[in-house]
ROBAVEX-561781 format. One record per residue (C-alpha): residue in one letter; x, z, y. Coordinates in steps of 0.1 Angstrom, whole numbers, padded with zeros to 4 digits, always signed. Each point is the difference from the previous one (the first is absolute). Layout:
residues N
AXZY ...
end
This chain:
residues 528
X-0860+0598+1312 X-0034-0017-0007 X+0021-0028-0013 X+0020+0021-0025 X-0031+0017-0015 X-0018-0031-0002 X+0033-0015-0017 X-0002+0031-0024 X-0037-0007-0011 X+0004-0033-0004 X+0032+0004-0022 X-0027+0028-0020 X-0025-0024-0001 X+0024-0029-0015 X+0014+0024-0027 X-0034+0013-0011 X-0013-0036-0006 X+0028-0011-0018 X-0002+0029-0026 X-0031-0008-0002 X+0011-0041-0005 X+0018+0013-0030 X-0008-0014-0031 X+0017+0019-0023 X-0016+0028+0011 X-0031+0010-0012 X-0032+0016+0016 X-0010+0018-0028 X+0012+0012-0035 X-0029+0003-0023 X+0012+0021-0032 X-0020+0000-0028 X+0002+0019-0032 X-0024-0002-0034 X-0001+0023-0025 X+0011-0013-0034 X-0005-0038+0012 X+0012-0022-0033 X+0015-0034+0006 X-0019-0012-0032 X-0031+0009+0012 X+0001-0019+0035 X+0014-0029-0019 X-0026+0000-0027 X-0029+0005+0027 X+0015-0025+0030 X-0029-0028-0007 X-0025+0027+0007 X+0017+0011+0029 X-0011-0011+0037 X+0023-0021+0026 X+0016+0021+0019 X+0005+0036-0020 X+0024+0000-0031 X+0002-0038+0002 X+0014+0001+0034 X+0024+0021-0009 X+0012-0018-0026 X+0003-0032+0018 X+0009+0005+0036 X+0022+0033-0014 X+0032+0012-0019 X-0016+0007-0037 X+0022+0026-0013 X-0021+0000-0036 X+0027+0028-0019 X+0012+0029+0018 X+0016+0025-0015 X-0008+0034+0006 X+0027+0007-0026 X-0012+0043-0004 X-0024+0010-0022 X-0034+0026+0009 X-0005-0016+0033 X-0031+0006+0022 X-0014-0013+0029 X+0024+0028+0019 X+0028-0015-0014 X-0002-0032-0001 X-0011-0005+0033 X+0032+0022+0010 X+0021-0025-0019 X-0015-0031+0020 X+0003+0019+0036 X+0034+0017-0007 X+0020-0024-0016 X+0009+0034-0022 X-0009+0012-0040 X-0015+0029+0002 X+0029+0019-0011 X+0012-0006+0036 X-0029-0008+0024 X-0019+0039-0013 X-0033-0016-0013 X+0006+0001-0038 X-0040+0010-0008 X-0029+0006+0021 X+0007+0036-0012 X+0031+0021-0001 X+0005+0035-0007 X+0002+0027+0021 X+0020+0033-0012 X-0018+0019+0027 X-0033+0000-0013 X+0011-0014-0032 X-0021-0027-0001 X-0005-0035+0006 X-0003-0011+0033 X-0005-0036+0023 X+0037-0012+0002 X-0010-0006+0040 X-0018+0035+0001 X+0008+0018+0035 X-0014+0034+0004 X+0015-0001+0034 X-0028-0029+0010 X-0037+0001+0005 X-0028-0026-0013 X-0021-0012+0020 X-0035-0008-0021 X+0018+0013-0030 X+0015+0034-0013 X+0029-0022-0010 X+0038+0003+0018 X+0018-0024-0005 X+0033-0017+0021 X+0025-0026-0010 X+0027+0026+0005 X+0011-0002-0039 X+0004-0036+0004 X+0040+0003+0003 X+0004-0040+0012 X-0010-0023+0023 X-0029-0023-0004 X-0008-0033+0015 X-0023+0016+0021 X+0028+0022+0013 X+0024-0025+0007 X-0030-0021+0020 X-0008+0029+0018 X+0040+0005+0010 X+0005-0034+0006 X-0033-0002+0024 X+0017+0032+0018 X-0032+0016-0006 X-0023-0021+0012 X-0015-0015-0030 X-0033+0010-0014 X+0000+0007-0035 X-0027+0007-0020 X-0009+0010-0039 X-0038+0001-0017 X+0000+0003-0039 X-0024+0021-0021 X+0032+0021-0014 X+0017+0026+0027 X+0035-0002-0011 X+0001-0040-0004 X-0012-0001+0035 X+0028+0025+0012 X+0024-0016-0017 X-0011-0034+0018 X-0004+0014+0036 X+0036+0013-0004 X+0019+0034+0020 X-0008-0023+0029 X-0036-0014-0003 X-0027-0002+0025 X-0029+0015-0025 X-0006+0003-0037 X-0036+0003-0014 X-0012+0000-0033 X-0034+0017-0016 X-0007+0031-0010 X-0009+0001-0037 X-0019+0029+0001 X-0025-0011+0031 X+0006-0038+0007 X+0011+0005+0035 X+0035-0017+0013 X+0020+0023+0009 X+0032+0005+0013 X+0031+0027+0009 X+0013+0015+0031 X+0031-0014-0007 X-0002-0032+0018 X-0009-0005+0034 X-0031-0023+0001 X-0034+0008-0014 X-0019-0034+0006 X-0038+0005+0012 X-0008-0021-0018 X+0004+0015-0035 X-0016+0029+0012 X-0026-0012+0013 X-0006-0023-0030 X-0002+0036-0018 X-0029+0007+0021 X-0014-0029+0007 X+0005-0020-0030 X+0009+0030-0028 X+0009-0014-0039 X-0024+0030-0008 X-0030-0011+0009 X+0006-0035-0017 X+0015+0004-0031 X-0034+0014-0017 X-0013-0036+0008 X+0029-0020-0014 X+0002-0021-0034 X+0025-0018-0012 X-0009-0026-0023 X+0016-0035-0010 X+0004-0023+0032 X-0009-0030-0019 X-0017-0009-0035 X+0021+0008-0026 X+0003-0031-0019 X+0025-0008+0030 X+0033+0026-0009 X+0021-0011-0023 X+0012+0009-0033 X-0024+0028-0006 X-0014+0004-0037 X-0039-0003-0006 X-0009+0037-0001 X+0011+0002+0038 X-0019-0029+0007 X-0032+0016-0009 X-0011+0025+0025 X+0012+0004+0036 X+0014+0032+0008 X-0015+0021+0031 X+0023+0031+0008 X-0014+0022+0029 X+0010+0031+0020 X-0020+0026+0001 X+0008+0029+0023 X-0014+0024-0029 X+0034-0006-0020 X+0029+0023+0018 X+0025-0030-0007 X-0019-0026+0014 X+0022-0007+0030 X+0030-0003-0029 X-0022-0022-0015 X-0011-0017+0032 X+0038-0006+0010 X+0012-0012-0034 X-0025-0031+0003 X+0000-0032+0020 X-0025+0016+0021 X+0023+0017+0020 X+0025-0028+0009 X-0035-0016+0017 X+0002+0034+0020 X+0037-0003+0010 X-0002-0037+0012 X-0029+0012+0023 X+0023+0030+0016 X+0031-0028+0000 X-0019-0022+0021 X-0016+0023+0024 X+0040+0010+0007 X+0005-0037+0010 X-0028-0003+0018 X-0007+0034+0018 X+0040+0010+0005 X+0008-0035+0006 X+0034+0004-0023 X+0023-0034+0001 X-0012-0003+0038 X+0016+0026+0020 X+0033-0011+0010 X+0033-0005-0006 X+0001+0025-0033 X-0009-0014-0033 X-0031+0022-0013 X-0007+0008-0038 X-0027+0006-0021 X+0003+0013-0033 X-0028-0004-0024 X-0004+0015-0038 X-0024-0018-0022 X-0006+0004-0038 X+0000-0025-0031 X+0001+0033-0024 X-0020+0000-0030 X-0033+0018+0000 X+0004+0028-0019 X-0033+0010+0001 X-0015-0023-0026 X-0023+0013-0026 X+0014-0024-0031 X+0038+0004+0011 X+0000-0039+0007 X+0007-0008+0037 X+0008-0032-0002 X-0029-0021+0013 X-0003+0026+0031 X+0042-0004+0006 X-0008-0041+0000 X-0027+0009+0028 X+0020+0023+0018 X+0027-0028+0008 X-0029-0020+0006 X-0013+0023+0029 X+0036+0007+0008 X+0007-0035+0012 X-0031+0001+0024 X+0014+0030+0019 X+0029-0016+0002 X-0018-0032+0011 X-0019+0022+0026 X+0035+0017+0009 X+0021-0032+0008 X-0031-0016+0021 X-0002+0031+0017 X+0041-0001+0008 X-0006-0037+0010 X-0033+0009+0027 X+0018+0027+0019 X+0039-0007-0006 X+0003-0033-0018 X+0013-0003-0036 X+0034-0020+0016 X+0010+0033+0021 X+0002+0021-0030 X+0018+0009-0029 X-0019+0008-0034 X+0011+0015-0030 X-0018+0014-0030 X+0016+0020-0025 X-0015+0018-0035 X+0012+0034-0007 X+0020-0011-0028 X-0018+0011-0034 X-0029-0001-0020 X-0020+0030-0015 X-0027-0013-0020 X+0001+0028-0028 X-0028+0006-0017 X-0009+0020-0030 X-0008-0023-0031 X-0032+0001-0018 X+0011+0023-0031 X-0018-0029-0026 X+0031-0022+0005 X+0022+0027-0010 X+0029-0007+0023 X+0029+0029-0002 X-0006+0028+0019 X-0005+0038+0006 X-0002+0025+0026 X+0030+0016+0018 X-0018+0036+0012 X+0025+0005+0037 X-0014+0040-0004 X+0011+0002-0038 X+0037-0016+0006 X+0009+0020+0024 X-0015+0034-0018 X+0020-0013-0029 X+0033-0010+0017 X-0003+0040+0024 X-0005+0017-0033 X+0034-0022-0016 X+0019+0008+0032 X-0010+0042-0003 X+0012-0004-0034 X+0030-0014+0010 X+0010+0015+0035 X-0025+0037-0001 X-0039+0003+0011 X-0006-0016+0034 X-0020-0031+0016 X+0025-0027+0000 X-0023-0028+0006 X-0017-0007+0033 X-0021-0030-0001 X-0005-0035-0009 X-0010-0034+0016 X+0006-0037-0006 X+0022+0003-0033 X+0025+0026+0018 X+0003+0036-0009 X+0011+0030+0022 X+0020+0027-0010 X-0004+0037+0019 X+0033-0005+0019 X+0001+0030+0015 X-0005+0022-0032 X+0020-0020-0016 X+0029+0008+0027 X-0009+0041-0001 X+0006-0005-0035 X+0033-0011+0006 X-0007-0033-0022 X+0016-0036+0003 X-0029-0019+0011 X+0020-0034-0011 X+0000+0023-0038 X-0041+0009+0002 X-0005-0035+0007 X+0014-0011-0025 X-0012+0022-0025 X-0036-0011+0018 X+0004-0038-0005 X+0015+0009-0042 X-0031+0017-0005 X-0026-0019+0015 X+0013-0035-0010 X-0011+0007-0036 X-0037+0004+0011 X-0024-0023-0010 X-0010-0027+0025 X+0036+0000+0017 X+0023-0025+0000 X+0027+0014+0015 X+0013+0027+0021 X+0023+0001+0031 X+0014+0031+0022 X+0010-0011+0033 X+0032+0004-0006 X+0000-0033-0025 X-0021-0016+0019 X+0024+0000+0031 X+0033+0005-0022 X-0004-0033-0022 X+0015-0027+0007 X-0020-0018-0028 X-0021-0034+0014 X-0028+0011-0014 X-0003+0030+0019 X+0007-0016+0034 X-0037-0003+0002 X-0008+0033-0003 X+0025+0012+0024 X-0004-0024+0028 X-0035+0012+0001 X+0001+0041-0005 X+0013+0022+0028 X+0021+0030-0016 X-0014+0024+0029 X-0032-0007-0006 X+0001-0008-0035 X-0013+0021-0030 X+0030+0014-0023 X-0010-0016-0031 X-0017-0037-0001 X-0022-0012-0026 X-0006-0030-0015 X-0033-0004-0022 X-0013-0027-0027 X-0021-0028+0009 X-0034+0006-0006 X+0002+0035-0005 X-0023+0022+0025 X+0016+0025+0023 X-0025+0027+0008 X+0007+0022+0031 X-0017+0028-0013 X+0020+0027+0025 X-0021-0018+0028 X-0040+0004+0004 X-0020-0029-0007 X+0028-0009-0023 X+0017-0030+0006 X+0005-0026-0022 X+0025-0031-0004 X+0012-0023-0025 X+0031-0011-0004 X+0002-0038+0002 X+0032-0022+0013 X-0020-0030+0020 X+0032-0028+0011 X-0018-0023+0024 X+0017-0020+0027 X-0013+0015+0036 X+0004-0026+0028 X+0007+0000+0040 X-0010-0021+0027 X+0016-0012+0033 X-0014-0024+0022 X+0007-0008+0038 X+0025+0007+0020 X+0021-0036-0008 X+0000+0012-0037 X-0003-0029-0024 X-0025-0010-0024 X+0019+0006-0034 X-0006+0019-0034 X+0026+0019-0013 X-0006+0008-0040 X+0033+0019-0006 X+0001+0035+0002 X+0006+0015+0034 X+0008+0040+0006 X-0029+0016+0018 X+0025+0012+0023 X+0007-0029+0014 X-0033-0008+0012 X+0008+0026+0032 X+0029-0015+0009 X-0014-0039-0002 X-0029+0016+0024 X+0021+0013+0026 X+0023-0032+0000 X-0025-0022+0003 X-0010+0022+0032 X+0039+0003+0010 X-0002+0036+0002 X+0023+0028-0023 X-0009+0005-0031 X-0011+0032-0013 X+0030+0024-0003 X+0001+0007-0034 X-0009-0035-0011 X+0014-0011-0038 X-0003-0036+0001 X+0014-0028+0019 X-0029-0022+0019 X-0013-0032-0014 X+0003-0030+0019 X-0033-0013+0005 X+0004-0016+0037 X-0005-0039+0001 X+0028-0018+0010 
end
């Protein structure tokens, strides 16, 4: 009998070291995703950049340098759903950060879950709305539940989205008091977040923080002489009620993520605790800074790319000191667009005007009682699409496909829009041109009549308090990806590739399933 168990061990023992023998498999998947990250701009800025951030991407890596996100009005929600589902969001449920809810007839977090609880945070969110599978999912599945996985970004739903239904933890800060918090939805709550919100709290340093040109500026490129005069100092003062907006649309705060990223490796030891590979999800930014006083970011965007490649410099040595860099797979994706829109100073005399959200929608309700009897038949707006009162519309005993349409007649001969679609075109068509639109609006959650404004025209939100304000500008750059380790081979790849194929390449190189409502067939990136 002592012979037989002995045997039994032994056989254990000889299985568990050669999974851990295998090469192909991975200790740790290290996913990375950066807000608005340009291809041009890494290119441009790559004899600036260190060793072993960008630069080692590019050349121990697969340099995807033109992914398509192919939908238009992506966010970091969205996009990052596209790179961990495989899906558009017509499919995977994250069209917007915001969607609307009929209940309260508002806008609402597309990964709001009244049914949670936030912990450091009145927030309740869970990736319940997320209607695939991620990568993270199929890791978790295929390490039967043993894997760790772990998301830190400063927005709550791109973390969600990252950790997956079947994440370890998901953490992201609070912008109304700078602490990291978290939702009862998943099943770990590090200690070591927490106690960093007592310990180490963002609150009690961001008064104390400047951000101001990392080197002199005769050394970035291509800038003309008047931003070559004076440096620029932006600050953070805990006076201002947006400051922890302002705080997290800066470099600063990526400085703050790599710090949380690496305590993970080093305090929870991820990549080192057996046979199940571990992720870590991190959310950086390479957005521009809004915040400017003269509308003109560019200087500070060169020196957030700049300071983005040390934190990943300080990421990848940190991967290499407590898992090794040749036990894990890398990739680094942007969030697929561009929003540097901007208001232009009224002495150039560029086309524009203001599009009043309160006064098109006063106008189009008093056109509709005209038409169909007195009644509110307009609920709300957000994000270009309109919402019809459904359910007066049904007492009525109306043909919501006929209001609609009577909606999107009236309004596309306002000033400012371009064009105007009900929902019923939009998913109806089978014009080219509007495959775009459809792939990335979900009919359930979608408004009844879409809009489409001139460039440069200003679309005030005045139904909202502060107003909000945006200007319509189309900005086509090429966003890029990143894949390195893992037996992938060094290689860049200038033709277009479908941002939903990057989940599917991931979880090949891994030899796991692919997400289950994945678009695209895999790349083949694997030496041979």
């Amino acid at each position: 009998m002592n012979r037989l168990i002995t045997s039994v061990i032994c056989g254990l023992v000889g299985i568990n070291t050669m999974l851990h023998a295998d090469p192909s498999r991975p200790k740790l998947v290290v996913g990375i995703m950066i807000d608005q990250l340009r291809t041009d701009y890494i290119e441009y800025l790559q004899n600036l950049f260190g060793e072993k951030g960008f630069k080692k991407l590019m050349k121990d890596g697969a340099f995807l340098k033109d992914v398509d996100f192919k939908v238009p009005g992506l966010d970091p929600a969205s996009g990052t759903a596209m790179i961990y589902t495989g899906g558009y969001p017509r499919h995977n449920g994250v069209t917007a950060a915001k969607v609307y809810d009929p209940v309260s007839k508002d806008m609402v977090p597309t990964l709001h879950d009244p049914s949670m609880i936030g912990n450091f945070t009145t927030e309740t969110y869970s990736p319940a709305n997320i209607r695939l599978s991620t990568i993270s999912d199929e890791l978790a599945i295929d390490g039967a539940g043993l894997a760790g996985i772990y998301s830190i970004s400063p927005d709550p739903q791109q973390a969600i989205i990252m950790a997956g239904h079947a994440g370890s933890s998901a953490f992201w800060i609070n912008d109304n008091t700078g602490k990291w918090a978290t939702t009862t939805y998943y099943r770990e709550t590090p200690a070591v977040v927490t106690q960093r919100n007592y310990n180490e709290p963002i609150t009690t340093r961001i008064d104390t923080m400047q951000w101001k040109p990392s080197r002199h500026l005769s050394s970035y490129p291509g800038l003309p002489a008047q931003k070559r005069l004076l440096d620029f100092k932006h600050t953070f003062p805990t006076a201002d009620r947006s400051v922890y907006r302002m705080y997290m649309s800066s470099p600063m705060v990526n400085t703050e993520v790599t710090d949380v990223a690496i305590t993970y490796l080093k305090d929870l030891k991820i990549g080192s605790r057996g046979d199940a590979i571990d992720m870590l999800n991190v959310g950086y930014t390479a957005a521009p800074y809004k915040y400017v006083k003269d509308g003109d970011f560019r200087l500070e965007l060169q020196d957030s790319y700049l300071r983005l490649d040390g934190q990943l410099t300080r990421l990848f040595d940190a991967i290499e000191k407590y898992v090794g860099l040749d036990n894990t797979l890398v990739y680094v994706a942007s969030t697929g667009y561009y929003d540097d829109a901007v208001a232009d100073d009224p002495q150039y005399r560029m086309p524009t005007g203001d599009f009043s959200v309160r006064r098109a929608l006063s106008l189009l309700n008093s056109y509709l009682t005209a038409r169909y009897g007195n009644g509110d038949y307009v609920d709300t707006y957000s994000a270009g699409h309109i919402y019809l009162d459904r359910k007066q519309i049904e007492e009525r005993k109306l043909d919501l496909n006929e209001v609609a349409e009577a909606a999107r007649d009236f309004l596309v001969r306002m000033s400012g829009v371009n064009d105007a679609f009900t929902m019923g075109d939009i998913m109806s068509s089978a014009l080219p041109a509007m495959e775009a639109m459809r792939l990335g609006t979900d009919p359930k959650t979608g408004g009844d009549v879409v809009l489409e404004f001139n460039a440069g025209w200003n679309i005030v939100n005045d139904t909202k308090f502060p107003n909000e304000t945006k200007v319509a500008r189309s900005s086509m750059v090429q966003t890029p990806v990143f894949i390195m380790g893992c037996g992938v081979a060094p290689v860049v790849i200038g033709t277009p590739v479908d941002a939903t194929a990057i989940a599917p390449t991931v979880t090949q190189v891994l030899r796991i399933r692919s997400p289950n409502g994945a678009e695209s067939k895999p790349l083949d990136l694997l030496r041979r």
